[in-house]
KOLDO-922965 format. One record per residue: residue in three letters; x, y, z of N, C-alpha, C in turn. Coordinates in steps of 0.001 Angstrom, whole numbers. Example, Ala and Ser with C-alpha at 12.3 -4.5 7.8 and 13.67 -1.06 7.14 Angstrom:
<rs>
{code: ALA	nu: 13190	nv: -5690	nw: 7800	cau: 12300	cav: -4500	caw: 7800	cu: 13200	cv: -3300	cw: 7800}
{code: SER	nu: 12850	nv: -2250	nw: 7080	cau: 13670	cav: -1060	caw: 7140	cu: 12900	cv: 30	cw: 7870}
</rs>
This chain:
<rs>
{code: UNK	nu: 4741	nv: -29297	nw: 57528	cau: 4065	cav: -28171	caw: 56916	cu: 5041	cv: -27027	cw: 56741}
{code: UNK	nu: 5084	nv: -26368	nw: 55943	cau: 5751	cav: -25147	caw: 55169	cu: 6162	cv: -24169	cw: 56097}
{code: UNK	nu: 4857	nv: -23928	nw: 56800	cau: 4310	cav: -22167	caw: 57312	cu: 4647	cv: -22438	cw: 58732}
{code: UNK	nu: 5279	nv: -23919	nw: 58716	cau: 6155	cav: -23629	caw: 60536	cu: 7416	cv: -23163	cw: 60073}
{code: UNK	nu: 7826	nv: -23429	nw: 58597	cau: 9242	cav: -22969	caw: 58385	cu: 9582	cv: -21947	cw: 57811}
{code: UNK	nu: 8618	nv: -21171	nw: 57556	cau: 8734	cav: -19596	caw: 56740	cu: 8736	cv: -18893	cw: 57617}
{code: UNK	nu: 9273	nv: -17807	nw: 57739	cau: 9024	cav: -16564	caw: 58578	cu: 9018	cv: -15470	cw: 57194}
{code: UNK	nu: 8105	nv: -15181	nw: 57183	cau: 7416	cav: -13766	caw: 56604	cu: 7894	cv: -12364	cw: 57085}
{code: UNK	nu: 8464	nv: -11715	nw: 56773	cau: 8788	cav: -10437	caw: 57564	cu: 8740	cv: -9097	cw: 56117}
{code: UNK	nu: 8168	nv: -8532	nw: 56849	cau: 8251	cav: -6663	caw: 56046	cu: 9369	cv: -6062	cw: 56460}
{code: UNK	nu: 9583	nv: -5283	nw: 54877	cau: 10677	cav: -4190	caw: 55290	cu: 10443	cv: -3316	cw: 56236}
{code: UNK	nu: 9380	nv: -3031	nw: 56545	cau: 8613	cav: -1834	caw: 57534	cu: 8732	cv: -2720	cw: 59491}
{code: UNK	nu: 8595	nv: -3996	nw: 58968	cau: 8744	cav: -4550	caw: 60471	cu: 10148	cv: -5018	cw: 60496}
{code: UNK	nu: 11195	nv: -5395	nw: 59784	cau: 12352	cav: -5221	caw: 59677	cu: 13419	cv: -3924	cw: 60491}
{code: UNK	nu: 12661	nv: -2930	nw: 59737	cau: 13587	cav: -1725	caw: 59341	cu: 13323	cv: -1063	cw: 60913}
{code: UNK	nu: 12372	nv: -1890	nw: 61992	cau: 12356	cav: -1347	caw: 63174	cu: 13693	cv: -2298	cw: 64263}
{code: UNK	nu: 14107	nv: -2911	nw: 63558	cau: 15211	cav: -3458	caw: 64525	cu: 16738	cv: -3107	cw: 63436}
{code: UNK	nu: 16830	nv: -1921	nw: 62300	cau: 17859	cav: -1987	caw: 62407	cu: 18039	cv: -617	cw: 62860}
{code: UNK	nu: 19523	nv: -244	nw: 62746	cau: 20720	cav: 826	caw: 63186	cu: 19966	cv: 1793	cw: 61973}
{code: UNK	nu: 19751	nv: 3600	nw: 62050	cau: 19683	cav: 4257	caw: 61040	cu: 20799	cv: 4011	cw: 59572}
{code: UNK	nu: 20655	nv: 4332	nw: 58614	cau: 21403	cav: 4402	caw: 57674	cu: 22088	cv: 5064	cw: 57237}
{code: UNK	nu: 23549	nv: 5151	nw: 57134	cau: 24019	cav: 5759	caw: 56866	cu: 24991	cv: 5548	cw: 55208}
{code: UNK	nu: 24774	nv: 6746	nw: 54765	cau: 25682	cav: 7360	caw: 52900	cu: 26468	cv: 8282	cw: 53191}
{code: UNK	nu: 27726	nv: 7609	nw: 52624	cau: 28599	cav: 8235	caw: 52282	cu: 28988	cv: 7885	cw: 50766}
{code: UNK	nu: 28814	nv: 9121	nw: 49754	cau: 29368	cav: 8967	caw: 48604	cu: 30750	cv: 9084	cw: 48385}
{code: UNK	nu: 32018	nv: 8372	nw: 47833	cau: 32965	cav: 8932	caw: 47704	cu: 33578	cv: 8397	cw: 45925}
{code: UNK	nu: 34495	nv: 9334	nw: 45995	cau: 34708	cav: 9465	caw: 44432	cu: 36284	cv: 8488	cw: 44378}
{code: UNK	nu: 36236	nv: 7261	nw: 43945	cau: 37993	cav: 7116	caw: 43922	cu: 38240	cv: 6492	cw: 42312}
{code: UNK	nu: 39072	nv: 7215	nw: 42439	cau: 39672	cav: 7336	caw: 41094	cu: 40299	cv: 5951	cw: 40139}
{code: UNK	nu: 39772	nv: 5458	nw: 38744	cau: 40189	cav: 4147	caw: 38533	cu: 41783	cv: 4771	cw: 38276}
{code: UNK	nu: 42724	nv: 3086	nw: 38212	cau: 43803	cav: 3402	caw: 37966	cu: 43985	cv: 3193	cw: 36474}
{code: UNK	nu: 45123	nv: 3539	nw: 35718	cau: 45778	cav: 4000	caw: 34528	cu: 45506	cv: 2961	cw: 33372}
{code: UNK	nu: 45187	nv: 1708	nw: 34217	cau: 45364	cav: 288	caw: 33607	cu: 43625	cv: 380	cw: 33467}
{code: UNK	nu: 42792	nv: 720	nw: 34782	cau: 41350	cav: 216	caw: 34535	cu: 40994	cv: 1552	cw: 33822}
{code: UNK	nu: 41254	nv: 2781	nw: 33558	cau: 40680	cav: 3864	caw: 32763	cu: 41101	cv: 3092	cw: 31331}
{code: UNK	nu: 42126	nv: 2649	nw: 30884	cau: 42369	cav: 2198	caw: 29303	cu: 41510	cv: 1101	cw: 28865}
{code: UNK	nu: 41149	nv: 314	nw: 29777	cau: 40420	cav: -1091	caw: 29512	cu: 38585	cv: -722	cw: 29507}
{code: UNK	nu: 38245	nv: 412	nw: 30230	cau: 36795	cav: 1018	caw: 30514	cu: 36933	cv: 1957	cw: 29350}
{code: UNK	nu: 37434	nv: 3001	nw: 28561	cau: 37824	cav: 3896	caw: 27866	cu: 37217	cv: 3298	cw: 26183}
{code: UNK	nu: 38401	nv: 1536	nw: 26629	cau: 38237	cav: 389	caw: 24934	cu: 36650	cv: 99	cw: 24719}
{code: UNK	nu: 35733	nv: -145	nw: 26098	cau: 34773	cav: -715	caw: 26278	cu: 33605	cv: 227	cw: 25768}
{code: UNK	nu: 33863	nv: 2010	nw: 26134	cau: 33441	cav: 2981	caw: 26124	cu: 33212	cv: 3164	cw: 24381}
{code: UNK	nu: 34430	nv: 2803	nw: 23685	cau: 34413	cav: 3008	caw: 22391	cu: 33469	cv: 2016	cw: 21641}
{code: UNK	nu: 33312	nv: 548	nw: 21976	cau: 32471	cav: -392	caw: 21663	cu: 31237	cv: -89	cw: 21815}
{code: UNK	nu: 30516	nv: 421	nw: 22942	cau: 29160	cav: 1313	caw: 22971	cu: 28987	cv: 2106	cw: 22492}
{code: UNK	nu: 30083	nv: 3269	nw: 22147	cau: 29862	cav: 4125	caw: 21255	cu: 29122	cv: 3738	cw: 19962}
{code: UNK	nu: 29987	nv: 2843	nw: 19175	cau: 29848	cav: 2259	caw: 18050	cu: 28347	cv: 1588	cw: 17879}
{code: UNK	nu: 27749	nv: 780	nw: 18923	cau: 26552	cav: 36	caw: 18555	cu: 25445	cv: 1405	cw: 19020}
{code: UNK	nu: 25848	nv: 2518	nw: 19645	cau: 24700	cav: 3354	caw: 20226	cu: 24698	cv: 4094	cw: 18659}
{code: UNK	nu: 25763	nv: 4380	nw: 17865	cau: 25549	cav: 5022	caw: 16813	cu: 24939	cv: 4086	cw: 15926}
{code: UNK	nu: 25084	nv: 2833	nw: 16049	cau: 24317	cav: 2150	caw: 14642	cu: 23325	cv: 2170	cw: 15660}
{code: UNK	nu: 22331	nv: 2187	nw: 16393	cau: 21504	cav: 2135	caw: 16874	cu: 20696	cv: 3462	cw: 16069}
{code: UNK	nu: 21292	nv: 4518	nw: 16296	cau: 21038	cav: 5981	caw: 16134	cu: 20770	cv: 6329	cw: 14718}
{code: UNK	nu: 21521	nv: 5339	nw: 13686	cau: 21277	cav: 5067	caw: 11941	cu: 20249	cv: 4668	cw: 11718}
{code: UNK	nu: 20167	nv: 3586	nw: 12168	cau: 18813	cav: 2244	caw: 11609	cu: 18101	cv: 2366	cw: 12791}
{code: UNK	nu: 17666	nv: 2840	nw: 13743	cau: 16323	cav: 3029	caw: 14325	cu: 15769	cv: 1831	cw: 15389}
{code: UNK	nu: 16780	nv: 736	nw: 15335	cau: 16835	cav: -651	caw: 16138	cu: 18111	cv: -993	cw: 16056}
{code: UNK	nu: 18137	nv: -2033	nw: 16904	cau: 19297	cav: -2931	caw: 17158	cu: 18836	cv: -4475	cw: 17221}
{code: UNK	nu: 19780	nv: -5365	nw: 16980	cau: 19480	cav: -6850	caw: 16462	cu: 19632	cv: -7416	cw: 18252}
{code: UNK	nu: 19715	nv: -8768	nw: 18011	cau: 19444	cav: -9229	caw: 19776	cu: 20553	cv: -9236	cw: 20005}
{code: UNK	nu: 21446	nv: -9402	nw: 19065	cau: 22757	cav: -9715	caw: 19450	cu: 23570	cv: -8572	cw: 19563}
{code: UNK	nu: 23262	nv: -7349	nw: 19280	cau: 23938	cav: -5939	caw: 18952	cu: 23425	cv: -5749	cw: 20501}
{code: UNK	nu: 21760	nv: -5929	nw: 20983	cau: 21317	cav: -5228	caw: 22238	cu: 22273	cv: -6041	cw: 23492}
{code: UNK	nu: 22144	nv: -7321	nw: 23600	cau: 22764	cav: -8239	caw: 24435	cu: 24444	cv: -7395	cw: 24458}
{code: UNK	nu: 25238	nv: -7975	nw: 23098	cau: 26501	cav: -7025	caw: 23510	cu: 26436	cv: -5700	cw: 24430}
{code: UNK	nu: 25373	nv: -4894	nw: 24014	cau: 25732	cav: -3483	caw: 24241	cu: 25552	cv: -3888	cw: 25848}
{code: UNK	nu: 24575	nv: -4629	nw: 26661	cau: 24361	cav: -4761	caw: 27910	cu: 25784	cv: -5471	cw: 28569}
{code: UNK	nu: 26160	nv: -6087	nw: 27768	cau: 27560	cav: -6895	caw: 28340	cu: 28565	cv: -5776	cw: 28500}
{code: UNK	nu: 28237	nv: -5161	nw: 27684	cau: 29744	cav: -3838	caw: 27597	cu: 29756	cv: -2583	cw: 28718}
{code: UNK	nu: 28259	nv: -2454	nw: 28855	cau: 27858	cav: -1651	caw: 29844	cu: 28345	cv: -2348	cw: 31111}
{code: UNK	nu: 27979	nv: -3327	nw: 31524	cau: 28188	cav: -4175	caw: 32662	cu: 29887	cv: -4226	cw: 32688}
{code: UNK	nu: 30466	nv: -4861	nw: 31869	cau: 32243	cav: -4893	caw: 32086	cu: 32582	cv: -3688	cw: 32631}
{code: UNK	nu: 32146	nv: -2310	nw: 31929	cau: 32155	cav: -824	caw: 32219	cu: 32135	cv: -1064	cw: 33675}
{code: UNK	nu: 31258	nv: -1060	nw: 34106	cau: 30589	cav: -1144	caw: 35643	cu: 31623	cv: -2130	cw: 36500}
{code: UNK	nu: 32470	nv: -3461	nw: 36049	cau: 33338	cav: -4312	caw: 36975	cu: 34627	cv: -3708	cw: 36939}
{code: UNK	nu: 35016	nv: -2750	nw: 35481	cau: 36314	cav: -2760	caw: 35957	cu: 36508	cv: -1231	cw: 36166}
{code: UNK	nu: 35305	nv: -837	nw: 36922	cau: 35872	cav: 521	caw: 37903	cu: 35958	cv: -211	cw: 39302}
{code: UNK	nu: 35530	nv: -995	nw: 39533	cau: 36043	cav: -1710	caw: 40581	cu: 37254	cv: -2543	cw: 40448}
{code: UNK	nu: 37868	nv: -3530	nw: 39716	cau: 38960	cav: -3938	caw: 39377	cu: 38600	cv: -4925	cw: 38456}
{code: UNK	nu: 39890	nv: -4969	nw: 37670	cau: 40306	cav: -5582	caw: 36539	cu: 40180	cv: -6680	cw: 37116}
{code: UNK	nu: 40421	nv: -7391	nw: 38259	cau: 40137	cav: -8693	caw: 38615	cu: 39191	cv: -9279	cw: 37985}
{code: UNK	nu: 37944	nv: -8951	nw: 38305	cau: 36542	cav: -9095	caw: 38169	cu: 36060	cv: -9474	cw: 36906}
{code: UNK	nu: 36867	nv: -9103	nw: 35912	cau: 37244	cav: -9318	caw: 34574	cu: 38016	cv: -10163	cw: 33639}
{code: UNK	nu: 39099	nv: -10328	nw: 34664	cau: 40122	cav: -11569	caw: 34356	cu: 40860	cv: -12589	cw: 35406}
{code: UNK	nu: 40201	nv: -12416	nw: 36459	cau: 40739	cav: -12912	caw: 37301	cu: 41847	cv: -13450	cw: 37798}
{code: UNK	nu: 42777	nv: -12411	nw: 37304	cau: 44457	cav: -12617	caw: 37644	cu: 44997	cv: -11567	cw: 38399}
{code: UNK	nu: 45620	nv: -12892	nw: 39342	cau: 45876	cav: -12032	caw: 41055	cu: 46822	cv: -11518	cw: 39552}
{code: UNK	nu: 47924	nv: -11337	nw: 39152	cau: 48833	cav: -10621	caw: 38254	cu: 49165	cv: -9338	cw: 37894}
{code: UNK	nu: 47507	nv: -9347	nw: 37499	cau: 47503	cav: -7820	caw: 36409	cu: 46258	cv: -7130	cw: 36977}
{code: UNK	nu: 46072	nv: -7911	nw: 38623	cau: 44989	cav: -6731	caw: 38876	cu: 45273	cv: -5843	cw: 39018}
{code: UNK	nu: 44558	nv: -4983	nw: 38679	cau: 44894	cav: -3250	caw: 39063	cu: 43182	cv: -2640	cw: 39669}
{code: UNK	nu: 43412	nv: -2004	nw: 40911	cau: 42117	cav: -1298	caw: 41397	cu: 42501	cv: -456	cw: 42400}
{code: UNK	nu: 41506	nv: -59	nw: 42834	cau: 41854	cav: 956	caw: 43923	cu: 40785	cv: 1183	cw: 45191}
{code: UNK	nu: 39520	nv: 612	nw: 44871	cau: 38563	cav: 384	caw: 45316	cu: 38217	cv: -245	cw: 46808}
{code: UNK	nu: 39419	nv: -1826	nw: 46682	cau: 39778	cav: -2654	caw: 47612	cu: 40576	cv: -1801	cw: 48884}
{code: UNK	nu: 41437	nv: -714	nw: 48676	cau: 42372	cav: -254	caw: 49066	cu: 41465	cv: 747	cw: 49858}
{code: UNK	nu: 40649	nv: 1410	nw: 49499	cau: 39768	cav: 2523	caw: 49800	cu: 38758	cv: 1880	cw: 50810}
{code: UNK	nu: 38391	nv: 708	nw: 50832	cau: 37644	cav: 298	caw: 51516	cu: 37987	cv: -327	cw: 52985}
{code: UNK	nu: 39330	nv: -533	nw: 52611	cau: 40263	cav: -1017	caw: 54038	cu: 40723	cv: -131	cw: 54817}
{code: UNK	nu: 41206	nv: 1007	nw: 53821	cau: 40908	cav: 2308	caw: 54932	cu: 40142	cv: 3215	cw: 55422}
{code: UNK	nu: 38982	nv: 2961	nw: 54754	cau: 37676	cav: 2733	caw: 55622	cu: 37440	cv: 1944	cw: 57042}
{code: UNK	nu: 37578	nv: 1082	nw: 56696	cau: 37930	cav: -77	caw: 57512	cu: 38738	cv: 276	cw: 58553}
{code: UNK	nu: 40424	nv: 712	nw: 58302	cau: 40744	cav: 898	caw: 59393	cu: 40864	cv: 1990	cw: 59948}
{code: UNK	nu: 39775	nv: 2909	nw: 59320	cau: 39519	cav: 4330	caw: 60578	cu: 38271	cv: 3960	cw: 61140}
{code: UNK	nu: 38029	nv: 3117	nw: 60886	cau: 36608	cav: 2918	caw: 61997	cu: 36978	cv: 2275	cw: 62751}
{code: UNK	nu: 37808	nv: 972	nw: 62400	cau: 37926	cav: -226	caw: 63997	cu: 39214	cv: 684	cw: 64577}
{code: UNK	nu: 40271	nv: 1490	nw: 63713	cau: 41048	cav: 2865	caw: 64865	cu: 40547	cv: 3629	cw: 65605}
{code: UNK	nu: 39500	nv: 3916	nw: 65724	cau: 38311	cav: 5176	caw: 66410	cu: 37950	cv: 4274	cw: 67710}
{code: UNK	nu: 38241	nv: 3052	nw: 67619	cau: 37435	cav: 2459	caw: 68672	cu: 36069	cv: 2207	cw: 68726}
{code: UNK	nu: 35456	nv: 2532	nw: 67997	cau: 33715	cav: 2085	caw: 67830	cu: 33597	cv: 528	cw: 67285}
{code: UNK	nu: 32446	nv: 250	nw: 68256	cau: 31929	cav: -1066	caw: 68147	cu: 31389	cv: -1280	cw: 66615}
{code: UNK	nu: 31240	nv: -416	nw: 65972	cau: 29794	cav: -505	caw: 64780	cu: 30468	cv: -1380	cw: 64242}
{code: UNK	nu: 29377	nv: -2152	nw: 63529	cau: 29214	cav: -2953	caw: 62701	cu: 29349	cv: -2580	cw: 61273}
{code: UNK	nu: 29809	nv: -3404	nw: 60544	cau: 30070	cav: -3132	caw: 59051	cu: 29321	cv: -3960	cw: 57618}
{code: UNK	nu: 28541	nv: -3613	nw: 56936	cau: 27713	cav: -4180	caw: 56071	cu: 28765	cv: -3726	cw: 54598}
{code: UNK	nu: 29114	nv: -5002	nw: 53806	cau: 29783	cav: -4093	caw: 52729	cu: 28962	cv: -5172	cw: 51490}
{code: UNK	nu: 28438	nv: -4562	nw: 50573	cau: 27569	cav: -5354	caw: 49088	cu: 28463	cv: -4830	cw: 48348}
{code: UNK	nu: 28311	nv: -5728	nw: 47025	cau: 28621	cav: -5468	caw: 46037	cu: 28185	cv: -6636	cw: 44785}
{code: UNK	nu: 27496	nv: -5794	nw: 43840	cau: 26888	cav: -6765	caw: 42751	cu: 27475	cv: -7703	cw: 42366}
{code: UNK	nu: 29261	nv: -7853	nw: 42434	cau: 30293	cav: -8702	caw: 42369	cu: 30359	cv: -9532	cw: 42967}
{code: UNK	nu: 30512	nv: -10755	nw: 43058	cau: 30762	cav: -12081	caw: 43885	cu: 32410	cv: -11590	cw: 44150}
{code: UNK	nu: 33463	nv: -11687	nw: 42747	cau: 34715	cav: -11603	caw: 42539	cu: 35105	cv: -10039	cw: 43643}
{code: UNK	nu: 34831	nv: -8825	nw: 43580	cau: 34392	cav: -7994	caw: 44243	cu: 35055	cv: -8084	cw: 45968}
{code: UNK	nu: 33852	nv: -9203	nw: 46172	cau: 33585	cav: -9246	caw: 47594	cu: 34292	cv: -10064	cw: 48290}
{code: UNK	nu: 35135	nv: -11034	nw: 47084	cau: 36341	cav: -12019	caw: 47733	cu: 37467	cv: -11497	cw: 47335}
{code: UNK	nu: 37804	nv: -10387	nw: 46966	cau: 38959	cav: -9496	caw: 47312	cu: 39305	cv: -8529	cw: 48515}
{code: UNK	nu: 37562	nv: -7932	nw: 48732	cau: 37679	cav: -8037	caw: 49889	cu: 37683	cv: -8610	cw: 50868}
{code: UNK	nu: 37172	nv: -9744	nw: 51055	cau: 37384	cav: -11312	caw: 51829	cu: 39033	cv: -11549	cw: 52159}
{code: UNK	nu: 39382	nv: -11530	nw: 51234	cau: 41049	cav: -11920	caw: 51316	cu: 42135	cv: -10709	cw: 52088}
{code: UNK	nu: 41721	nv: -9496	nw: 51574	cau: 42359	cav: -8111	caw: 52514	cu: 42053	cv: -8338	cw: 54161}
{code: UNK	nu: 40314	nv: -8586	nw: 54253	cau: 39972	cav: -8584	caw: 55409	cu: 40528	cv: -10153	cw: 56004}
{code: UNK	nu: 40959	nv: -11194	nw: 55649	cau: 41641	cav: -12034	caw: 56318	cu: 42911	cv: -11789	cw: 56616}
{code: UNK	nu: 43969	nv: -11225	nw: 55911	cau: 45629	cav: -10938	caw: 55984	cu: 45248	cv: -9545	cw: 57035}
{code: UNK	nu: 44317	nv: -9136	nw: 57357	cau: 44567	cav: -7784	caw: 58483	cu: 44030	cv: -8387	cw: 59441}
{code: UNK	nu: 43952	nv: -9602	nw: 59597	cau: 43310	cav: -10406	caw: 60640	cu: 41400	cv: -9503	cw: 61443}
{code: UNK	nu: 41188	nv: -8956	nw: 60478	cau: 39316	cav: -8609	caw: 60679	cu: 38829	cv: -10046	cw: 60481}
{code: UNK	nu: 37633	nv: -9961	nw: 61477	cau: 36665	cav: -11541	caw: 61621	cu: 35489	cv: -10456	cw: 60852}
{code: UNK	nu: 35167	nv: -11550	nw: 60261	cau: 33655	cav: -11182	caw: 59335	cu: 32705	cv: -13137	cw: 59060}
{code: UNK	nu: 31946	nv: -12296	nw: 58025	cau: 31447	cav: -13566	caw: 57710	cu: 30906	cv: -13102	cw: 56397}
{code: UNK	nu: 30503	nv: -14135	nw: 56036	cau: 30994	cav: -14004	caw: 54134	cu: 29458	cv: -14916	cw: 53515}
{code: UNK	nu: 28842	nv: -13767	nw: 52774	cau: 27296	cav: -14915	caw: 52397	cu: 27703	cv: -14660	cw: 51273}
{code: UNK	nu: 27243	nv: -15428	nw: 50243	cau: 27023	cav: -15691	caw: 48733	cu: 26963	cv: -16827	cw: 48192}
{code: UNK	nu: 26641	nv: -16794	nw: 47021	cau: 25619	cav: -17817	caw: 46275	cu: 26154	cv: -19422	cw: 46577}
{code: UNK	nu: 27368	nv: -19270	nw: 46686	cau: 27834	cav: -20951	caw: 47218	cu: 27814	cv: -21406	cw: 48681}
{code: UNK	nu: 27420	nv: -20696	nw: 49633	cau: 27054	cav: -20971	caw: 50883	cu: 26135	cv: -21687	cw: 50741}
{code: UNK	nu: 26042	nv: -23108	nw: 51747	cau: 25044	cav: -24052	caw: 51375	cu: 23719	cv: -23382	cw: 52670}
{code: UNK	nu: 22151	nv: -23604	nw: 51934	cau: 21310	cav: -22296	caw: 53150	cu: 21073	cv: -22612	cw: 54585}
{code: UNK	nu: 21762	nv: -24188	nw: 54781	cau: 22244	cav: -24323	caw: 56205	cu: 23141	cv: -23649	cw: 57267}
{code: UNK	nu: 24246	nv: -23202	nw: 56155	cau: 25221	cav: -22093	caw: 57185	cu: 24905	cv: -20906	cw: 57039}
{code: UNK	nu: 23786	nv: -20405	nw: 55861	cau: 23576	cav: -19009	caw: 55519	cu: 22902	cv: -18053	cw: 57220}
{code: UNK	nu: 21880	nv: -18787	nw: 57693	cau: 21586	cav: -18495	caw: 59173	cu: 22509	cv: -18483	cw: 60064}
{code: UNK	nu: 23335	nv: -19457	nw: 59867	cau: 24322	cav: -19069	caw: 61266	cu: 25308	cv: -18302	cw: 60951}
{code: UNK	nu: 26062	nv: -17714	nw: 59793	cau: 26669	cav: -16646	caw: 59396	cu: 26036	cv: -15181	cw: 60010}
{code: UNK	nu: 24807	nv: -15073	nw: 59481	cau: 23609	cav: -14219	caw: 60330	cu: 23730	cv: -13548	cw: 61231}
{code: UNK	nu: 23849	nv: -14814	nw: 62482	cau: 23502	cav: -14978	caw: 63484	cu: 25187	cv: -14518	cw: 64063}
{code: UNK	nu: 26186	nv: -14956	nw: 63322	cau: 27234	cav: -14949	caw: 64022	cu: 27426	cv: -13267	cw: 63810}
{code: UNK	nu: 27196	nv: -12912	nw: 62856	cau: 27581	cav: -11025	caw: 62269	cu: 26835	cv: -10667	cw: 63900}
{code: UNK	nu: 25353	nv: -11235	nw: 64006	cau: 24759	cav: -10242	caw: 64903	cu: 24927	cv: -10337	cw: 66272}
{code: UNK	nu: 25401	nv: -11728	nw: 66692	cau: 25359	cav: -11721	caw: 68076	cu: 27102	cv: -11643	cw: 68666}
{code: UNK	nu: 28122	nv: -11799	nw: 67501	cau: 29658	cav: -12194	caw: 67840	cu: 30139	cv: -11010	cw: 68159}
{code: UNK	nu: 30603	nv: -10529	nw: 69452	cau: 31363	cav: -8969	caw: 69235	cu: 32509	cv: -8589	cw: 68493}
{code: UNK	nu: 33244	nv: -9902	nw: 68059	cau: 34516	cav: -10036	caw: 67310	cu: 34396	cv: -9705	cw: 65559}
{code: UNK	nu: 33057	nv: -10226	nw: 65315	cau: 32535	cav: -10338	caw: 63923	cu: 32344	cv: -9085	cw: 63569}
{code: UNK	nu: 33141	nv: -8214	nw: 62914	cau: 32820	cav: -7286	caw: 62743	cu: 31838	cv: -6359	cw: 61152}
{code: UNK	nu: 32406	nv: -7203	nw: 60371	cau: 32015	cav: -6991	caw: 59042	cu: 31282	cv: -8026	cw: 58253}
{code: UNK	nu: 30258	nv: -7812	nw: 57465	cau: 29200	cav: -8671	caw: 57023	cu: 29707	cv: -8773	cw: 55845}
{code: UNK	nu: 30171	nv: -9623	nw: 54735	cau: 30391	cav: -9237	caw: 53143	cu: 29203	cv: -9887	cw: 52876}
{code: UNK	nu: 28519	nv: -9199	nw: 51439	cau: 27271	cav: -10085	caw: 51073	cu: 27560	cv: -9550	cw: 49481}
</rs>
């Protein structure tokens, strides 16, 4: 039967076993390479928001582009990787910002735990790869984890004192 293997849970009965939340906004700056490539992308929306702005609609294929262009916008302020996926010509700054994040918190000496998302798969295995060469233990969920190890990844973030960082 099903309902021995579901567990049902609310955000409201959830949100009583975690840590408060904490935001920090910070501003980091794309580099020279991802402002020219977001800038090209910028001009392509321009263009379909003005024929939009002429003729009063857009075709499926004008709306679809414009969502694709918006979205590239959105990967390569995080890095050009994400986009072309060449260790080569990545350029970002994002990855870099986040490790020194990273290492003023595990420098401070605090136990806390680290949750890092990102809408990016590509994203989150750049940071995957930083956080392996600085020798940080984490554990790593996304869509190719088969949902047998997805629980014990879980389990290892929450109960391992070594595990310090969650990528999802």
């Amino acid at each position: 039967q099903i309902h021995h293997r579901l567990i049902r849970r609310t955000k409201k009965g959830v949100a009583l076993q975690m840590p408060s939340r904490q935001d920090k906004n910070l501003i980091v700056p794309m580099t020279k390479e991802q402002r020219g490539i977001h800038d090209e992308f910028k001009f392509q929306v321009t263009l379909i928001v003005e024929k939009w702005q002429r003729m009063h609609f857009l075709s499926e294929t004008d709306r679809l582009r414009l969502l694709k262009l918006l979205a590239q916008m959105r990967m390569v302020c995080d890095s050009t990787y994400i986009l072309d996926q060449n260790p080569k010509t990545r350029k970002d700054t994002k990855v870099e910002e986040t490790m020194n994040i990273l290492d003023n918190l595990f420098g401070q000496g605090e136990e806390e735990k680290i949750v890092i998302f990102s809408q990016w798969e590509r994203m989150t295995r750049l940071v995957a790869q930083e956080l392996e060469q600085s020798g940080v233990a984490f554990v790593y969920l996304h869509g190719n984890v088969p949902a047998r190890e997805r629980q014990e990844r879980v389990e290892a973030f929450a109960t391992d004192p070594a595990v310090r960082v969650f990528l999802r």
